[in-house]
C-alpha positions in Angstrom: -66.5 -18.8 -86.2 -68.1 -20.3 -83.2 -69.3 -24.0 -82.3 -72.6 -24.6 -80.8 -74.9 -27.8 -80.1 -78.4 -28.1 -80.5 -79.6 -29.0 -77.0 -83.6 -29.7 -77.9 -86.1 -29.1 -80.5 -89.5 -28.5 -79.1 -92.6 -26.9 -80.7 -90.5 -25.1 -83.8 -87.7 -23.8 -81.3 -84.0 -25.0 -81.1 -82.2 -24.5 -78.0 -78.9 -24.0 -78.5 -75.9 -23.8 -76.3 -72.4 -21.9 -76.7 -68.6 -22.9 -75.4 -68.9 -20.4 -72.6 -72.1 -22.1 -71.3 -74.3 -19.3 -72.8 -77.9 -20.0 -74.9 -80.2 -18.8 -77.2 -83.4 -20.1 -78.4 -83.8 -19.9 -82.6 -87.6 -20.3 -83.6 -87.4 -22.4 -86.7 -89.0 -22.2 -90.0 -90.4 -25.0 -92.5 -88.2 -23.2 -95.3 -84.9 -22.6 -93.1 -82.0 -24.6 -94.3 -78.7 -25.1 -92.1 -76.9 -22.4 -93.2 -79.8 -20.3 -92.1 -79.5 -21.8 -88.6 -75.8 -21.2 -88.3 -76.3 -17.4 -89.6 -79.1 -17.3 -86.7 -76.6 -18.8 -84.4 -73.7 -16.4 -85.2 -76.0 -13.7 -84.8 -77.2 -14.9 -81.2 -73.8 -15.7 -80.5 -72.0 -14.5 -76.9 -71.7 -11.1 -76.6 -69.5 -8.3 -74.2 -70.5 -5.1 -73.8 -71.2 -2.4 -71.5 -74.2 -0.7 -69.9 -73.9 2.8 -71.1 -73.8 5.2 -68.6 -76.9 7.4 -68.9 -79.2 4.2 -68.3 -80.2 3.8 -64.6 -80.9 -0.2 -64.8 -78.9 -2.6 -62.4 -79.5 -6.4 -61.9 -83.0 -7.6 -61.1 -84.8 -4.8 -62.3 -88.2 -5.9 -63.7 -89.0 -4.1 -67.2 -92.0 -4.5 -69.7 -90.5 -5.0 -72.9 -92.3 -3.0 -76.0 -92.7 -3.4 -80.1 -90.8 -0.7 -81.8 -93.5 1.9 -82.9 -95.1 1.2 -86.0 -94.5 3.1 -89.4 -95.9 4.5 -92.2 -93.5 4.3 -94.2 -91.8 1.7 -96.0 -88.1 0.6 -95.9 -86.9 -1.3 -98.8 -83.1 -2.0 -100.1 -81.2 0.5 -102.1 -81.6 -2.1 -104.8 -85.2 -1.7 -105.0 -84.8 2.0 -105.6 -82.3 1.9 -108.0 -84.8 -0.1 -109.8 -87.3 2.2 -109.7 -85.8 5.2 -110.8 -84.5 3.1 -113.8 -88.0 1.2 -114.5 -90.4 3.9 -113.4 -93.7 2.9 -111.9 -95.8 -0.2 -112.9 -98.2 1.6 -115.2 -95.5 3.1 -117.0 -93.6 -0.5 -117.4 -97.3 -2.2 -119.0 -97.5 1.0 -121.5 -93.9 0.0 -122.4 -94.6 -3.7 -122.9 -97.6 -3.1 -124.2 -96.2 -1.1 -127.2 -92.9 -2.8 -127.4 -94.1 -6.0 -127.2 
């Protein structure tokens, strides 16, 4: 668990700041409830870690940030599979509803 306080709303973005002084910026949603917010919150929470030791960065450095490549191929849950493989393919579910009513 970890407090936080909603510091502005502006344009669809809460700012939010942490005990230790930290902040993160949550874009909001028309659909988002609270609990969404405080899972956002958690997630942006304060963080320690380390800089592993094959990256050359240091302080200051200036970096152009990049989207992750785009894919082909489609990741959905294990659920969705499972359901699948037990239902077969759309076609196959019409033919069964179609003669089983």
């Amino acid at each position: 668990m970890i407090d936080y306080t909603i510091e502005k709303i502006e344009k669809g973005i809460a700012t939010i700041r942490y005990p230790d002084d930290s902040w993160a910026q949550i874009q909001l949603q028309e659909d988002m409830t609270e609990e969404d917010l405080d899972r956002l919150a958690w997630s942006y929470k304060p963080m320690v870690g380390s800089t592993p030791k094959e990256f050359l960065i240091k302080e200051g450095d200036k970096r152009t940030a990049m989207p992750p490549p785009q894919t082909t191929e489609e990741v959905y849950p294990d659920w969705w599979y499972d359901r699948k493989i037990a239902y077969g393919n759309i076609e196959s579910q019409l033919e069964f509803i179609t003669e089983n009513g």
